[in-house]
CHARMM-style PDB file with segment names, atoms N, HN, CA, C and O in Angstrom:
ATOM      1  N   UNK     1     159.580  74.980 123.786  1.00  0.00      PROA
ATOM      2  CA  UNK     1     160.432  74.749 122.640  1.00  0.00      PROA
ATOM      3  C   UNK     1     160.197  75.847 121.613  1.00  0.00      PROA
ATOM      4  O   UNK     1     159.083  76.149 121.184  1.00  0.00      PROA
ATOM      5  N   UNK     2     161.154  76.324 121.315  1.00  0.00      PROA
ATOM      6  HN  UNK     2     162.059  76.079 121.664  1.00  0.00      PROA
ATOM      7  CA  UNK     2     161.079  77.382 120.051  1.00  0.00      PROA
ATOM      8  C   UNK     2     160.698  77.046 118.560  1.00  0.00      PROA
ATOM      9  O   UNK     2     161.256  76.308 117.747  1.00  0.00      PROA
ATOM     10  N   UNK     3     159.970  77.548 118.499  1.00  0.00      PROA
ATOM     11  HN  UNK     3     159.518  78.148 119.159  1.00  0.00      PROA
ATOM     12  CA  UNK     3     159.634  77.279 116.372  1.00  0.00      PROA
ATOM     13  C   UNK     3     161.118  76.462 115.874  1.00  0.00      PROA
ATOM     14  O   UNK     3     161.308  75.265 116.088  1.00  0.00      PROA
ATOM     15  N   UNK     4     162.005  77.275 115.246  1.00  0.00      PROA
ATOM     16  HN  UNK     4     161.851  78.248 115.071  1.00  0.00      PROA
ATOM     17  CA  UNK     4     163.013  76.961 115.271  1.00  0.00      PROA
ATOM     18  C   UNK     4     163.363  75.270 115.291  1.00  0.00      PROA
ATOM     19  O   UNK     4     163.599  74.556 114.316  1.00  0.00      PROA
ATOM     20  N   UNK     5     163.314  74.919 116.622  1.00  0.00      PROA
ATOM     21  HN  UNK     5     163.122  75.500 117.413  1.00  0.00      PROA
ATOM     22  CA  UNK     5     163.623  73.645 117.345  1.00  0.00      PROA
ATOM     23  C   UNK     5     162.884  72.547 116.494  1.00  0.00      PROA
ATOM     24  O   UNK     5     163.194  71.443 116.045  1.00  0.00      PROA
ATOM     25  N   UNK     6     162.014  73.171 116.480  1.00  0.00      PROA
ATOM     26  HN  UNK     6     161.762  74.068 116.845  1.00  0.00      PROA
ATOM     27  CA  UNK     6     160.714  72.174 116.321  1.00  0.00      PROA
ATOM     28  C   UNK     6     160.821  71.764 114.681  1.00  0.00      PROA
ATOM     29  O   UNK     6     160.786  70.562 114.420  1.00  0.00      PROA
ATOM     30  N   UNK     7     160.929  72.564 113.763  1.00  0.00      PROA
ATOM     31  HN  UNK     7     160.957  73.540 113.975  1.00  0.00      PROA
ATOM     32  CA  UNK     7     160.958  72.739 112.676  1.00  0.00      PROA
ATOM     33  C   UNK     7     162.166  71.793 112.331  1.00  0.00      PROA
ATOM     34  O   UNK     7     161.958  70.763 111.690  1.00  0.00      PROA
ATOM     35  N   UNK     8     163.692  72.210 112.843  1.00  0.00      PROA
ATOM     36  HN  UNK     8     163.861  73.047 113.364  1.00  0.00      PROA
ATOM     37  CA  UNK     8     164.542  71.349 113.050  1.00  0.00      PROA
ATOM     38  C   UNK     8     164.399  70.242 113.048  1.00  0.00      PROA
ATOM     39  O   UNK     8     164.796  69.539 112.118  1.00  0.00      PROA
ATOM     40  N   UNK     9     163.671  69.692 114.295  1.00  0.00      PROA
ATOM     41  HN  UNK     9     163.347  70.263 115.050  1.00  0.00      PROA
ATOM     42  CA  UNK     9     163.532  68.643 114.602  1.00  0.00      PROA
ATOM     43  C   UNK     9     162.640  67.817 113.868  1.00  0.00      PROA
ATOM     44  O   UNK     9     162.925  66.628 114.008  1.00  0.00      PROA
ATOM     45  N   UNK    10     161.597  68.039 113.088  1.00  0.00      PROA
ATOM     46  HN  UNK    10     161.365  69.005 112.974  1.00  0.00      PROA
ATOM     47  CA  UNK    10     160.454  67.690 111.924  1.00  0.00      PROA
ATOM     48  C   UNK    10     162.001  67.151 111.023  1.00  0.00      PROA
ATOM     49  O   UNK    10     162.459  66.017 110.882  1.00  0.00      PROA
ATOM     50  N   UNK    11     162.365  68.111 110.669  1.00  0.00      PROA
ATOM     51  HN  UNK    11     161.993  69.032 110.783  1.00  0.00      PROA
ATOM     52  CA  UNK    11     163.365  67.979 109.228  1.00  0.00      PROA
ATOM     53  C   UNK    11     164.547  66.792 109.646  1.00  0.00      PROA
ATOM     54  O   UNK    11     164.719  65.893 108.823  1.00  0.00      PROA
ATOM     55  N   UNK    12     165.039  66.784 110.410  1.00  0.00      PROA
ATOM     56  HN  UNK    12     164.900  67.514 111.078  1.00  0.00      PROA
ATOM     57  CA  UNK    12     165.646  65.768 110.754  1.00  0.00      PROA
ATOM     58  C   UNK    12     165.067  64.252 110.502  1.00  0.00      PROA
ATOM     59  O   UNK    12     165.352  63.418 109.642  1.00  0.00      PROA
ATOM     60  N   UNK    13     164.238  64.233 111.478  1.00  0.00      PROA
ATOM     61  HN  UNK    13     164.006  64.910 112.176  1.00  0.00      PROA
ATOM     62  CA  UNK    13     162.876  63.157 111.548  1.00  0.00      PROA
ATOM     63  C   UNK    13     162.637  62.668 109.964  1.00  0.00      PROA
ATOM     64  O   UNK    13     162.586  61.498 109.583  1.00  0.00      PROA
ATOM     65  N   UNK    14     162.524  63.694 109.263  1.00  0.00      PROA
ATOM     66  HN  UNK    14     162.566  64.644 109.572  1.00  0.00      PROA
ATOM     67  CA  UNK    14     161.996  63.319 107.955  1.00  0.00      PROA
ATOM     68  C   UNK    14     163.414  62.749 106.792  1.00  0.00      PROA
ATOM     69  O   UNK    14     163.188  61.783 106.063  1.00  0.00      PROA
ATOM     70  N   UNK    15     164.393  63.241 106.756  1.00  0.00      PROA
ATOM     71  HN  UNK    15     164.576  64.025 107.348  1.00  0.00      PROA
ATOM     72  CA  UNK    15     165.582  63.206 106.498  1.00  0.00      PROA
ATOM     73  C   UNK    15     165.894  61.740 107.041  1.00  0.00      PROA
ATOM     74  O   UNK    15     166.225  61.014 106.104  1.00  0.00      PROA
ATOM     75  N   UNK    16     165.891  61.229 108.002  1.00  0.00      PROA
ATOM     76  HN  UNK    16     165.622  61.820 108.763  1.00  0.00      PROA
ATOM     77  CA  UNK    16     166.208  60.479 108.730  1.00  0.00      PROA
ATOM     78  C   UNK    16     165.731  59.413 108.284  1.00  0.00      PROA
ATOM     79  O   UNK    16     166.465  58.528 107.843  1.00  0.00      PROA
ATOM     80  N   UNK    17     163.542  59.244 108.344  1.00  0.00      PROA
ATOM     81  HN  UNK    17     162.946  59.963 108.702  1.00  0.00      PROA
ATOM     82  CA  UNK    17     162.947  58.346 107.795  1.00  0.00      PROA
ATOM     83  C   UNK    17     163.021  58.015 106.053  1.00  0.00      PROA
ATOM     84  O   UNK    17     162.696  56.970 105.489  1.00  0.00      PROA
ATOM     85  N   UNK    18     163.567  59.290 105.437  1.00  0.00      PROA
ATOM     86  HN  UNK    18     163.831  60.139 105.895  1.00  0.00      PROA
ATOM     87  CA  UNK    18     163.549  59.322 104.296  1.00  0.00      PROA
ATOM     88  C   UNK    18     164.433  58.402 103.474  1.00  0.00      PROA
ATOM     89  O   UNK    18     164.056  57.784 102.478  1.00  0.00      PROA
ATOM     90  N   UNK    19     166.034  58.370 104.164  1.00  0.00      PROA
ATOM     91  HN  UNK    19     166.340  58.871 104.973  1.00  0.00      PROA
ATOM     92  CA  UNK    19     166.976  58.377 104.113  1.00  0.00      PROA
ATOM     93  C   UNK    19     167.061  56.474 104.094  1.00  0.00      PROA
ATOM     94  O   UNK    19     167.467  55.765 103.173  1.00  0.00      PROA
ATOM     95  N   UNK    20     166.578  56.092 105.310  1.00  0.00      PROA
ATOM     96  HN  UNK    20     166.248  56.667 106.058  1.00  0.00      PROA
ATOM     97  CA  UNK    20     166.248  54.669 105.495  1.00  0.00      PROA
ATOM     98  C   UNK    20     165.422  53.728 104.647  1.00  0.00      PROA
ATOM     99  O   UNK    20     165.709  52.539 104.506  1.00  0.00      PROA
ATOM    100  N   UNK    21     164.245  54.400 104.018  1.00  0.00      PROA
ATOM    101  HN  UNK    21     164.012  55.366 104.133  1.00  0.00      PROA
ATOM    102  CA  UNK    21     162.835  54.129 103.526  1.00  0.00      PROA
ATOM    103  C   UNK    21     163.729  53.680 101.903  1.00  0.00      PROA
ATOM    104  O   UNK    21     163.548  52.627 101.292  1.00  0.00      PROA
ATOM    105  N   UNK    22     164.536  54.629 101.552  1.00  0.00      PROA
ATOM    106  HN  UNK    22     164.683  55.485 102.048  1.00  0.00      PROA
ATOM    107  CA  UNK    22     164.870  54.471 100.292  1.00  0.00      PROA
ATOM    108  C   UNK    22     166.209  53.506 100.440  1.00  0.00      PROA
ATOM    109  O   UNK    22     166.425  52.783  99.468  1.00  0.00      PROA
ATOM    110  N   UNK    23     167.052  53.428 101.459  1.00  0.00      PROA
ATOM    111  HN  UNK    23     166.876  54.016 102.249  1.00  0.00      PROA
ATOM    112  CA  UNK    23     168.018  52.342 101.598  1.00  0.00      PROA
ATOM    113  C   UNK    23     167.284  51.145 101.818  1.00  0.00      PROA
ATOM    114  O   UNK    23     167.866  50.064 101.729  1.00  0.00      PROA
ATOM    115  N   UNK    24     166.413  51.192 102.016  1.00  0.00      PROA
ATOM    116  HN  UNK    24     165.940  52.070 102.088  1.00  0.00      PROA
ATOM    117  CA  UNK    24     165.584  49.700 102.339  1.00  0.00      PROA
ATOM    118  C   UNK    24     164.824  49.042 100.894  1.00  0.00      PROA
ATOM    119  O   UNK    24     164.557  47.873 100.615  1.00  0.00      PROA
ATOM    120  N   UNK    25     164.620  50.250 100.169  1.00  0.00      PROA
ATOM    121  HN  UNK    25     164.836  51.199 100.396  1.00  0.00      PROA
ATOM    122  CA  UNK    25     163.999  49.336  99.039  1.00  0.00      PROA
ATOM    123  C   UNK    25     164.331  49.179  97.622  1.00  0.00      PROA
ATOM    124  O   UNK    25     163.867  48.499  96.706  1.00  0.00      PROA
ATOM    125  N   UNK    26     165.782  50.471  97.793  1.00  0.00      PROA
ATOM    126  HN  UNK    26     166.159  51.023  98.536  1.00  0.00      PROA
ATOM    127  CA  UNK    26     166.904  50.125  96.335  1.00  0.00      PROA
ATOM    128  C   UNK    26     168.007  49.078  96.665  1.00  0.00      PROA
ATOM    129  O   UNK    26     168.657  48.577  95.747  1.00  0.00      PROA
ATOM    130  N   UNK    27     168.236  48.726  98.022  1.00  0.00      PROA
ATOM    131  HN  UNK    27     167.709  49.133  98.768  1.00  0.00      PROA
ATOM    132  CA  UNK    27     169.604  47.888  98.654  1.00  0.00      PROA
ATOM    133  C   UNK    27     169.223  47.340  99.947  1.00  0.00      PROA
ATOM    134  O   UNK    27     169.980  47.466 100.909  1.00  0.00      PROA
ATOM    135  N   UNK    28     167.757  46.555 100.070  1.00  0.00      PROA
ATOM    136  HN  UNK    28     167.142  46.453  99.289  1.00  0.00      PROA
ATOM    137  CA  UNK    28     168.000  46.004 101.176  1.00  0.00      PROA
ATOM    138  C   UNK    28     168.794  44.684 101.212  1.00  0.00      PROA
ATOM    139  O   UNK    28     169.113  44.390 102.364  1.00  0.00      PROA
ATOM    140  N   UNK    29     169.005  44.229 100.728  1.00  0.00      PROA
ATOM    141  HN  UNK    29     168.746  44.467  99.792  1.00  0.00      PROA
ATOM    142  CA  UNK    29     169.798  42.166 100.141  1.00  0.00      PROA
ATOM    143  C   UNK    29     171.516  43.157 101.587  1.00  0.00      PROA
ATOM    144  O   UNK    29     171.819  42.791 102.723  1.00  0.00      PROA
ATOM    145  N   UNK    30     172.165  44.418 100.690  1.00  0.00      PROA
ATOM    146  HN  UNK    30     171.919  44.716  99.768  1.00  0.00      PROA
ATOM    147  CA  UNK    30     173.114  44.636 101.178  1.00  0.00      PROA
ATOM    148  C   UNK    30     173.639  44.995 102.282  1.00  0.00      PROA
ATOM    149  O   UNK    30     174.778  44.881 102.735  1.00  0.00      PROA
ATOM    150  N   UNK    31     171.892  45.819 102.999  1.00  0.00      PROA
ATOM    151  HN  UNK    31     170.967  45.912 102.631  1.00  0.00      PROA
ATOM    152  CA  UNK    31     171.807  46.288 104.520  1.00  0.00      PROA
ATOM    153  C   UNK    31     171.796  44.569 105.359  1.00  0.00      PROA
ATOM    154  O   UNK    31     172.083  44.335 106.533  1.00  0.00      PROA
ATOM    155  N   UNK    32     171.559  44.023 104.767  1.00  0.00      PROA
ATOM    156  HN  UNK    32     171.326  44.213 103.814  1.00  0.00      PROA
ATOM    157  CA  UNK    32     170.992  42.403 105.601  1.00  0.00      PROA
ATOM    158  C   UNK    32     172.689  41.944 105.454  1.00  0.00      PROA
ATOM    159  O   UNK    32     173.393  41.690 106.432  1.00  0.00      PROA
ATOM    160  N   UNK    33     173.092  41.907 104.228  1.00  0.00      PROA
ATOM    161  HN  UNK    33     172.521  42.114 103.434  1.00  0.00      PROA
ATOM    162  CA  UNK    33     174.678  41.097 104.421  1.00  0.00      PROA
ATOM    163  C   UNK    33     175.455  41.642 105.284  1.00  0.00      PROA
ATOM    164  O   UNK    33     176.177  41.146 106.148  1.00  0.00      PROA
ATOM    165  N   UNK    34     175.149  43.221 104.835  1.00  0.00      PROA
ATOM    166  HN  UNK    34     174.562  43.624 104.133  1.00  0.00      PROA
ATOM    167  CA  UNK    34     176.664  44.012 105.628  1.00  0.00      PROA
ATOM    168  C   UNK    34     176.668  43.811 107.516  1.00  0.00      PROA
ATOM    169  O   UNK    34     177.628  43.734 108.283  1.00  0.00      PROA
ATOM    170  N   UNK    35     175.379  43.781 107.755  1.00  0.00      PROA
ATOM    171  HN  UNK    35     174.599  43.844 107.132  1.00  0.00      PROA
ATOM    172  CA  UNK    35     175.127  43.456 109.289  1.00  0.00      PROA
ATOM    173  C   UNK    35     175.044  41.887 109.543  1.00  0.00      PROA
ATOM    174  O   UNK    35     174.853  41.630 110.731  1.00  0.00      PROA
ATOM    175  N   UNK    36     175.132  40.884 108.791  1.00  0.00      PROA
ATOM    176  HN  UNK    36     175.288  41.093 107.825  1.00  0.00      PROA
ATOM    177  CA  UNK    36     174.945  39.855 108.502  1.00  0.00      PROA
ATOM    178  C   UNK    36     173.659  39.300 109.742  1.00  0.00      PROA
ATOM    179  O   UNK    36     173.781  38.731 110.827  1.00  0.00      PROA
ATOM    180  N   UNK    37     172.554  39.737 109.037  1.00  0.00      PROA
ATOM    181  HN  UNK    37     172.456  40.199 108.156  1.00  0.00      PROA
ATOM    182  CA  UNK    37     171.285  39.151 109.361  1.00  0.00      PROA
ATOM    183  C   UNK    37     170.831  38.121 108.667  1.00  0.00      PROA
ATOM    184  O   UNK    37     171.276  38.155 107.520  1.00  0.00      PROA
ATOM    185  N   UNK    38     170.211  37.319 108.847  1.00  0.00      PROA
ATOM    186  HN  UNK    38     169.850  37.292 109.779  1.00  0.00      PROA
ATOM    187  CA  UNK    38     169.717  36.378 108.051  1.00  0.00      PROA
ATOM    188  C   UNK    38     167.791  37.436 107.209  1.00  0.00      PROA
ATOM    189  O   UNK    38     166.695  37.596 107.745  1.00  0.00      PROA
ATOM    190  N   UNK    39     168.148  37.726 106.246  1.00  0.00      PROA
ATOM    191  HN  UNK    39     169.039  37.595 105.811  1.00  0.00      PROA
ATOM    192  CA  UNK    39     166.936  38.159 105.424  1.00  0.00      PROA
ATOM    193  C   UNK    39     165.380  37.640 105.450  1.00  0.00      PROA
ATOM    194  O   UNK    39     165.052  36.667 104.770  1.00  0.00      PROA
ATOM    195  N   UNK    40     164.695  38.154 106.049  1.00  0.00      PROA
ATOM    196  HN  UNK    40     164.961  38.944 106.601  1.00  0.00      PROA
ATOM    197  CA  UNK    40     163.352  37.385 105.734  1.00  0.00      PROA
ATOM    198  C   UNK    40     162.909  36.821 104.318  1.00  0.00      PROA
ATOM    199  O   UNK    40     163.450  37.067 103.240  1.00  0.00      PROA
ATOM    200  N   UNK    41     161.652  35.895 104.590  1.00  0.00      PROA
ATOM    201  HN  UNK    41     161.213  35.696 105.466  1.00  0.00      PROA
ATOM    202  CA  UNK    41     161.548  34.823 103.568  1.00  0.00      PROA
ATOM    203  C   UNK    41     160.730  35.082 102.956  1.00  0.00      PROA
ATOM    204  O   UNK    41     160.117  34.099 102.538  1.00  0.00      PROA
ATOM    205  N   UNK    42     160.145  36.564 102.476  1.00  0.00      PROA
ATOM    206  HN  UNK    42     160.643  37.362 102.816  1.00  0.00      PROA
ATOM    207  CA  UNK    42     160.071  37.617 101.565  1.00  0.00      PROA
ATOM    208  C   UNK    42     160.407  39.166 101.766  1.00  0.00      PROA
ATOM    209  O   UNK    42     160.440  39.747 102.851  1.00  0.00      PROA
ATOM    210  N   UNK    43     160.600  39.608 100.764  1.00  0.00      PROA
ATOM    211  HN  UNK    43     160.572  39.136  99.883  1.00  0.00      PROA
ATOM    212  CA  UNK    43     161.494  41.189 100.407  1.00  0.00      PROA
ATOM    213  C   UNK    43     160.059  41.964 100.458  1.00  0.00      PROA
ATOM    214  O   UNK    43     160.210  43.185 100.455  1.00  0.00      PROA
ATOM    215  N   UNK    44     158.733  41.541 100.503  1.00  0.00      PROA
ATOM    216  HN  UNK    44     158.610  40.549 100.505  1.00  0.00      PROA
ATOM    217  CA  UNK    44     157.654  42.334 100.522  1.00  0.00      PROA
ATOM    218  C   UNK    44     157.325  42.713 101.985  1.00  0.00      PROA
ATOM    219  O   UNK    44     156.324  43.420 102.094  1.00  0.00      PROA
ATOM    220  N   UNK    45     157.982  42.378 103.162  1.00  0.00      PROA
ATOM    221  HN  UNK    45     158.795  41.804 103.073  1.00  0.00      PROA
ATOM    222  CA  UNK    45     157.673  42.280 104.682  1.00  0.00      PROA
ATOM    223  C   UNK    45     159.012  43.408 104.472  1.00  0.00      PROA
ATOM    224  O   UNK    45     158.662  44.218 105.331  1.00  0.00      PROA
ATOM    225  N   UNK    46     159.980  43.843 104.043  1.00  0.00      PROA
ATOM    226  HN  UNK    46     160.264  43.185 103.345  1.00  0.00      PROA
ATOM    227  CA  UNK    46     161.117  44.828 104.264  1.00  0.00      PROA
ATOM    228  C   UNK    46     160.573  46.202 103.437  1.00  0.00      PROA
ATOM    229  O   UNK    46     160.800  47.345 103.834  1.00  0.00      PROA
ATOM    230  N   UNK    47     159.754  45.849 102.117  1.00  0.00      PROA
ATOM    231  HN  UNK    47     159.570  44.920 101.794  1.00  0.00      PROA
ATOM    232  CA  UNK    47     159.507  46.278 101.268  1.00  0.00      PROA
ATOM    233  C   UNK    47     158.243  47.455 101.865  1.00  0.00      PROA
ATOM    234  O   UNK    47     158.310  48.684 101.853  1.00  0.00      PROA
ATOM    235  N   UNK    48     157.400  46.788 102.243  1.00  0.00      PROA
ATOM    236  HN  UNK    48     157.346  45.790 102.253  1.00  0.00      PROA
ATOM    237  CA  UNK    48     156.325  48.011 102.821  1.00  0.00      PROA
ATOM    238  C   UNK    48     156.403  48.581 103.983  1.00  0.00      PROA
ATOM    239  O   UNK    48     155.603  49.464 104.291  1.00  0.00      PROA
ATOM    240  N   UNK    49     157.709  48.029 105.097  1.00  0.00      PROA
ATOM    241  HN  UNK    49     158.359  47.311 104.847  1.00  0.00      PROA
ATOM    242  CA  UNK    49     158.182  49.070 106.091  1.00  0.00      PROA
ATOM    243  C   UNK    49     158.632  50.188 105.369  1.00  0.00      PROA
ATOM    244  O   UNK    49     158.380  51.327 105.762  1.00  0.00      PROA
ATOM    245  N   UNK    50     159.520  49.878 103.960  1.00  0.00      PROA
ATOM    246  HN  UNK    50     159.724  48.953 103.641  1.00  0.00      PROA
ATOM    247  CA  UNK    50     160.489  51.086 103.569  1.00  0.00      PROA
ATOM    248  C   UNK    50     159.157  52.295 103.432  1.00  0.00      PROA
ATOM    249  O   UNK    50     159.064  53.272 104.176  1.00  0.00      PROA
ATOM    250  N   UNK    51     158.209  51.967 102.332  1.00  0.00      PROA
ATOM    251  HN  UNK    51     158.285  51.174 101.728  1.00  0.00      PROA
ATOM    252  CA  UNK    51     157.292  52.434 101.915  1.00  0.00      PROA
ATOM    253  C   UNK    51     156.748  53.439 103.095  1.00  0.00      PROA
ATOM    254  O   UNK    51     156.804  54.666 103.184  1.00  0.00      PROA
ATOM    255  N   UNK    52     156.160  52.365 104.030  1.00  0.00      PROA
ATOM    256  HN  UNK    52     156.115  51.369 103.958  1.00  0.00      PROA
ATOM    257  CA  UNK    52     155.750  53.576 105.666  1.00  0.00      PROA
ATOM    258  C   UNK    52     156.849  54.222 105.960  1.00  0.00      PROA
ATOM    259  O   UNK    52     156.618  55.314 106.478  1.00  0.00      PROA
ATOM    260  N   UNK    53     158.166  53.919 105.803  1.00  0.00      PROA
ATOM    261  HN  UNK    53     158.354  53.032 105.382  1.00  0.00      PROA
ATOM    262  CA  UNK    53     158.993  55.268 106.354  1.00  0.00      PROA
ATOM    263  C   UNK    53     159.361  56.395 105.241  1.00  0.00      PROA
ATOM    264  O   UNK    53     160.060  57.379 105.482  1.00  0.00      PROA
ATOM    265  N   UNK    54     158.742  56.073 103.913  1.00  0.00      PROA
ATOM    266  HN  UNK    54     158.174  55.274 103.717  1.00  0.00      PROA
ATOM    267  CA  UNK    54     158.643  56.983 103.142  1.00  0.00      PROA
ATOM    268  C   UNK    54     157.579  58.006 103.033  1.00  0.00      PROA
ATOM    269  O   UNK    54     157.441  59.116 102.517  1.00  0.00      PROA
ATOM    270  N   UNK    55     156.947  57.245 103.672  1.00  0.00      PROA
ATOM    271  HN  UNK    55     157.059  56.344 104.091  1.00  0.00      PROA
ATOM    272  CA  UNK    55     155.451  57.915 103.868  1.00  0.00      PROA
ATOM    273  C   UNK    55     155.431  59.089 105.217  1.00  0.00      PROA
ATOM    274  O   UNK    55     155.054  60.243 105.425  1.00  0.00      PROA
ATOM    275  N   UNK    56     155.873  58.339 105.700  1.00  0.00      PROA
ATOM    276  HN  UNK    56     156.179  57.402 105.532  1.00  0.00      PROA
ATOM    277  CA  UNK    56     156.629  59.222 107.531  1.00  0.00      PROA
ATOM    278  C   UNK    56     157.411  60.588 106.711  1.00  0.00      PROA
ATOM    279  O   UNK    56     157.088  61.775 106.663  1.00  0.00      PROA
ATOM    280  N   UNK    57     158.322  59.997 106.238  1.00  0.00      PROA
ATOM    281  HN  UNK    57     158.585  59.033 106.277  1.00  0.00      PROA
ATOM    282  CA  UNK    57     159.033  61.551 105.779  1.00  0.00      PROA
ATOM    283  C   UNK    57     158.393  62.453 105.131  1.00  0.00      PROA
ATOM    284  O   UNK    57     158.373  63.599 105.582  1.00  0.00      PROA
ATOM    285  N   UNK    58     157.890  62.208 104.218  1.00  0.00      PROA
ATOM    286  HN  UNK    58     157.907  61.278 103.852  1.00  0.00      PROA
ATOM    287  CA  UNK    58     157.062  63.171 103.721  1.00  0.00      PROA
ATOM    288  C   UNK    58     155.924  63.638 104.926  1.00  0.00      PROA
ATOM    289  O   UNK    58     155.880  64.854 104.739  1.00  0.00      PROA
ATOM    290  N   UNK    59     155.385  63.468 105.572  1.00  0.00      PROA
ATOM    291  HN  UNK    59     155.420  62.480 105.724  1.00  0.00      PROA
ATOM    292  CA  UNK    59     154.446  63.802 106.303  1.00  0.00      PROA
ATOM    293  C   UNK    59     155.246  64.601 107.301  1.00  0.00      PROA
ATOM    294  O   UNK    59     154.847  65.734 107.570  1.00  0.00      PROA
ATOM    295  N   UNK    60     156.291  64.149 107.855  1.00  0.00      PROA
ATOM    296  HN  UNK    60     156.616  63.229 107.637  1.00  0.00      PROA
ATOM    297  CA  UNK    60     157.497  64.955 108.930  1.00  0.00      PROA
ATOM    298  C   UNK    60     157.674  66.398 108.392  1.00  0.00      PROA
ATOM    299  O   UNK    60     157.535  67.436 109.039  1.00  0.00      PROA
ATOM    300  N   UNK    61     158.113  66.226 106.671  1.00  0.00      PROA
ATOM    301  HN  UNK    61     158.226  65.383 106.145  1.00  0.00      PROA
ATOM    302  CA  UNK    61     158.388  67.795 106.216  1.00  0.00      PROA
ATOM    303  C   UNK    61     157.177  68.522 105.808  1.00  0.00      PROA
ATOM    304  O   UNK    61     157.272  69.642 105.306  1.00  0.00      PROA
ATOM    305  N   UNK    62     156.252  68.052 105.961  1.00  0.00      PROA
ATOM    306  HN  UNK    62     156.176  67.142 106.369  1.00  0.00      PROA
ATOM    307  CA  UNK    62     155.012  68.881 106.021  1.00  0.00      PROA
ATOM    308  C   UNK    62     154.895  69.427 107.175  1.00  0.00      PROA
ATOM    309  O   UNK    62     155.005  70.651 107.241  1.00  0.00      PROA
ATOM    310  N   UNK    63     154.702  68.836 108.091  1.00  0.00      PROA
ATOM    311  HN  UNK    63     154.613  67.841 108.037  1.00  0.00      PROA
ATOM    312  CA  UNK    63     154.316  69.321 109.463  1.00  0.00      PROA
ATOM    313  C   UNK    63     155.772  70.256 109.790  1.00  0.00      PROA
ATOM    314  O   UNK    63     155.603  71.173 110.594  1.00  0.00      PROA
ATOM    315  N   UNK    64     157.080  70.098 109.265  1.00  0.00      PROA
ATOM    316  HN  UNK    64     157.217  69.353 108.612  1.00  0.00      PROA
ATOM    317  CA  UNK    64     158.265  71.055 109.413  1.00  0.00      PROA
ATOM    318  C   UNK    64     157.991  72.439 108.327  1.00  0.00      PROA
ATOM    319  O   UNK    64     158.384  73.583 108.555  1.00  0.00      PROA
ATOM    320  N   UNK    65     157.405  72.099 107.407  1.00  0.00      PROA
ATOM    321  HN  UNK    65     157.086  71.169 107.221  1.00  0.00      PROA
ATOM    322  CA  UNK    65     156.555  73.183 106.510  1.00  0.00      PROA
ATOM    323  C   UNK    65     155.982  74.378 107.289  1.00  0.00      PROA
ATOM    324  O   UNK    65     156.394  75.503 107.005  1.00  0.00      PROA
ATOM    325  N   UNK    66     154.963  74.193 108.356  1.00  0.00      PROA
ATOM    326  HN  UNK    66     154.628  73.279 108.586  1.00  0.00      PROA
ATOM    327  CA  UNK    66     154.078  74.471 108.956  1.00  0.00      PROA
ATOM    328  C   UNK    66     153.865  74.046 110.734  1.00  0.00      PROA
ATOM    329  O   UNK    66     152.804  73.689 111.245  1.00  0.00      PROA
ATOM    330  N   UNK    67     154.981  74.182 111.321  1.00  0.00      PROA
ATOM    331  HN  UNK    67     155.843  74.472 110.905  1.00  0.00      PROA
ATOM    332  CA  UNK    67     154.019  72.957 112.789  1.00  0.00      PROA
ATOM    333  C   UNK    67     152.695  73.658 113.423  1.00  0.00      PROA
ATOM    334  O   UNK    67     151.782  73.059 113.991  1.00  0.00      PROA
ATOM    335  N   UNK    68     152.791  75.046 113.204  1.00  0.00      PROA
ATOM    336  HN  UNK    68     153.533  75.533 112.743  1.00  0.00      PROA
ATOM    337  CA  UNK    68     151.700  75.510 114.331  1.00  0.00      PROA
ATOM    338  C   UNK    68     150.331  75.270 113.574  1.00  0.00      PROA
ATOM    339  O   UNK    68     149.318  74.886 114.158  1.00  0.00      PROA
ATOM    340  N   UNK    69     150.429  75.652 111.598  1.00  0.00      PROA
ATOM    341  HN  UNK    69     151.252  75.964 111.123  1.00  0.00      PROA
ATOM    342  CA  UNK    69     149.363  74.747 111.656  1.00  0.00      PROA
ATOM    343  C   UNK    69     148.598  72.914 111.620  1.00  0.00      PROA
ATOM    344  O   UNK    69     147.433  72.521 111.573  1.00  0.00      PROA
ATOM    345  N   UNK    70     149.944  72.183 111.668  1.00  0.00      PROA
ATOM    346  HN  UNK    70     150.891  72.502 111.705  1.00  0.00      PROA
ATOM    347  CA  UNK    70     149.919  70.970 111.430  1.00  0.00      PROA
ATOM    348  C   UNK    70     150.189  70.428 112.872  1.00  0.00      PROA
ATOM    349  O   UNK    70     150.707  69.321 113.024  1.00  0.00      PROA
ATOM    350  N   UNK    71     149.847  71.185 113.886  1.00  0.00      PROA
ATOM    351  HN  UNK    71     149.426  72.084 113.763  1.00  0.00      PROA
ATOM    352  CA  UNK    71     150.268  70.923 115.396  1.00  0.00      PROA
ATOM    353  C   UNK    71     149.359  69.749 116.088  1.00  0.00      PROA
ATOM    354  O   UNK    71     149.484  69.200 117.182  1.00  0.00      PROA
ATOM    355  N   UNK    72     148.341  69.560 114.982  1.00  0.00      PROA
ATOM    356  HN  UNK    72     148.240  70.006 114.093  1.00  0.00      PROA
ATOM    357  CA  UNK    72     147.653  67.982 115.958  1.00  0.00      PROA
ATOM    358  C   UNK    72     148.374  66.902 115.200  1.00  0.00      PROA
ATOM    359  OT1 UNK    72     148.214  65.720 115.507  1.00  0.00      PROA
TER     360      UNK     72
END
């Protein structure tokens, strides 16, 4: 795989988790209606997934920062 690719592919990843992490914890009530799920029976079990996929993104564009040195 080429630098390039890889780097790409980090940024995506992170974009991606980023993107979700923050729809989950300014508007999750609306992600649950619009798919009509029934909501868990607290917002703190939706609330610290968002958080870990906020945490994921940032860590994704680091390692897209850098992969060869962030390669473990």
């Amino acid at each position: 795989m080429s630098l390039r690719l890889i780097k790409n592919l980090f940024v995506f990843a992170g974009l991606y988790d980023g993107i979700l992490g923050l729809v989950f914890i300014f508007a999750p009530a609306a992600v649950f209606q619009y798919f009509d799920v029934t909501p868990p029976n607290h917002w703190a079990y939706i609330q610290f997934s968002a958080l870990l996929l906020i945490l994921f993104a940032a860590m994704f564009f680091k390692i897209a920062s850098d992969p060869v040195r962030y390669r473990e």
